[in-house]
C-alpha positions in Angstrom: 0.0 0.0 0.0 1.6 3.3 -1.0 0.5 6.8 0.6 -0.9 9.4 -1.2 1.5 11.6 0.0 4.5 10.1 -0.9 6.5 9.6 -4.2 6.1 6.2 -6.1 9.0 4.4 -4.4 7.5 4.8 -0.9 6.2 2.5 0.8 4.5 1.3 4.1 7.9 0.0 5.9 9.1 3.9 6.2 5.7 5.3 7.1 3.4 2.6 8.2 -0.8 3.7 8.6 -2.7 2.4 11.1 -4.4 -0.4 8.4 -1.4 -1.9 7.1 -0.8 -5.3 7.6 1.4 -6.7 9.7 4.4 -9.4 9.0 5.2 -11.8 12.2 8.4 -12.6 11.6 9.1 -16.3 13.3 10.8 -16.4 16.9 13.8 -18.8 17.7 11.6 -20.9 18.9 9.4 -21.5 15.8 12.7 -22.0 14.0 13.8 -24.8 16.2 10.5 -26.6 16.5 11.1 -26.7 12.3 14.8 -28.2 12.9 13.3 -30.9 15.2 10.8 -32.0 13.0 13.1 -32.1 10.2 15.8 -33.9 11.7 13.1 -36.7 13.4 12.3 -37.8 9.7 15.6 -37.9 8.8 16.8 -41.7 8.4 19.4 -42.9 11.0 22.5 -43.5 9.4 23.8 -47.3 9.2 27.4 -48.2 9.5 29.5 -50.2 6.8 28.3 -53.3 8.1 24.9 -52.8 8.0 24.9 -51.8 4.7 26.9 -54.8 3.5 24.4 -56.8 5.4 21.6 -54.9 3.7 23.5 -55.3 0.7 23.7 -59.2 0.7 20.0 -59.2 1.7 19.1 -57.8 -1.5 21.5 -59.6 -3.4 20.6 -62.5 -2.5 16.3 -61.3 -3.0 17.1 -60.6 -6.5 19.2 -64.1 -7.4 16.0 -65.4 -5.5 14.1 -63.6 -7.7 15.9 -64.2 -11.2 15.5 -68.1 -10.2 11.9 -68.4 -9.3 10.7 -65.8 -12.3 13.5 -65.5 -15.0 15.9 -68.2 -15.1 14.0 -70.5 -17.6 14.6 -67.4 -19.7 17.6 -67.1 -19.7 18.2 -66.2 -23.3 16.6 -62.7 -22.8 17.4 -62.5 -19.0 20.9 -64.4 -18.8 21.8 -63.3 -15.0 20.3 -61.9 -11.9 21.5 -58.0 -13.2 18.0 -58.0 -15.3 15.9 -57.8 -12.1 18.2 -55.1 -10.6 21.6 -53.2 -11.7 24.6 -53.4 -9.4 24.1 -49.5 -9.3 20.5 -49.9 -8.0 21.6 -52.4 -5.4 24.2 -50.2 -4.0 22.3 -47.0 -3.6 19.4 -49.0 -1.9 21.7 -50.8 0.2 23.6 -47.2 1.4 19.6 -45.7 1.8 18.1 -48.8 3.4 17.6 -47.1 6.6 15.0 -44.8 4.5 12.8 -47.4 4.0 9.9 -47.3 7.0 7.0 -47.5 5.5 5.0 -49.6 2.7 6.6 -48.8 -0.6 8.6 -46.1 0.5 11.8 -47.0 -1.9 9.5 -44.5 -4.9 10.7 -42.0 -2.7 14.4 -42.2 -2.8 15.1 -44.7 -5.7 14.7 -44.2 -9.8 14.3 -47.4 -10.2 10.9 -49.3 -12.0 10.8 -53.0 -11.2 9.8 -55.3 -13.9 6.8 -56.6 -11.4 5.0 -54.1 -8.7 5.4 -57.0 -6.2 8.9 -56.7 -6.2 8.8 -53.5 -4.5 6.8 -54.8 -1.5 8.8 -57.5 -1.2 12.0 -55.2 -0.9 10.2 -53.0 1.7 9.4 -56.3 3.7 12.7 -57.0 3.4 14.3 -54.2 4.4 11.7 -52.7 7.1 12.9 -56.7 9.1 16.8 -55.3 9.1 15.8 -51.8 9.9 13.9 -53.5 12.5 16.4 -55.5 13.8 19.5 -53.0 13.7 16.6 -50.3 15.7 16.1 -53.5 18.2 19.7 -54.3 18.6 20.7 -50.4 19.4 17.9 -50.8 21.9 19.5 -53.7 23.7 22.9 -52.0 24.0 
């Protein structure tokens, strides 16, 4: 809102009226709430060996996989790498801890199975060591 009495580059900051609006700028306090909330949905982060051990679980889902769905195809899908890259596995084995929740590997992950299931069964999978790593920090 300008005033009438003022040139075009005034404003209400130098000379406020009695109807401007107001800004409420937020407190310390508001800005920490924010940082608390954003750091409690950060994922904890997972040593070496947990992700090798999440790293093996997965390999060894997707040789399970390639077996039970693929392998009496083997000319068009010769090895286990046609149901995941080895650059897929490692970046969901280093972001494991991410998955919590049903599915949640379309967050993180550019990745498009060649079955839906497969996702679900990777969350399963991953959710149990999430679950037991969470369990054994617990017990310590």
């Amino acid at each position: 809102m300008q005033r009438k009495d003022c040139n075009n580059n005034c404003c209400d900051n130098c000379h406020p009226e009695k109807d401007s609006a107001e800004i409420n700028i937020a407190d310390a306090e508001g800005h920490q709430d924010a940082e608390a909330k954003a750091v409690s949905k950060r994922a904890p982060r997972r040593t070496e060996l947990e992700k090798a051990t999440a790293r093996q679980a997965i390999d060894d889902w997707r040789t399970a996989i390639w077996k039970r769905d693929f392998s009496s195809k083997r000319f068009f899908y010769p090895s286990p790498h046609y149901v995941m890259s080895d650059q897929v596995l490692q970046t969901l084995a280093d972001k494991h801890a991410k998955v919590m929740a049903d599915e949640s590997i379309d967050s993180f992950l550019n990745w498009t199975p060649l079955k839906h299931e497969y996702l679900q069964e990777l969350t399963d999978i991953l959710q149990n060591i999430n679950d037991a790593i969470t369990e054994k920090q617990g017990n310590k």
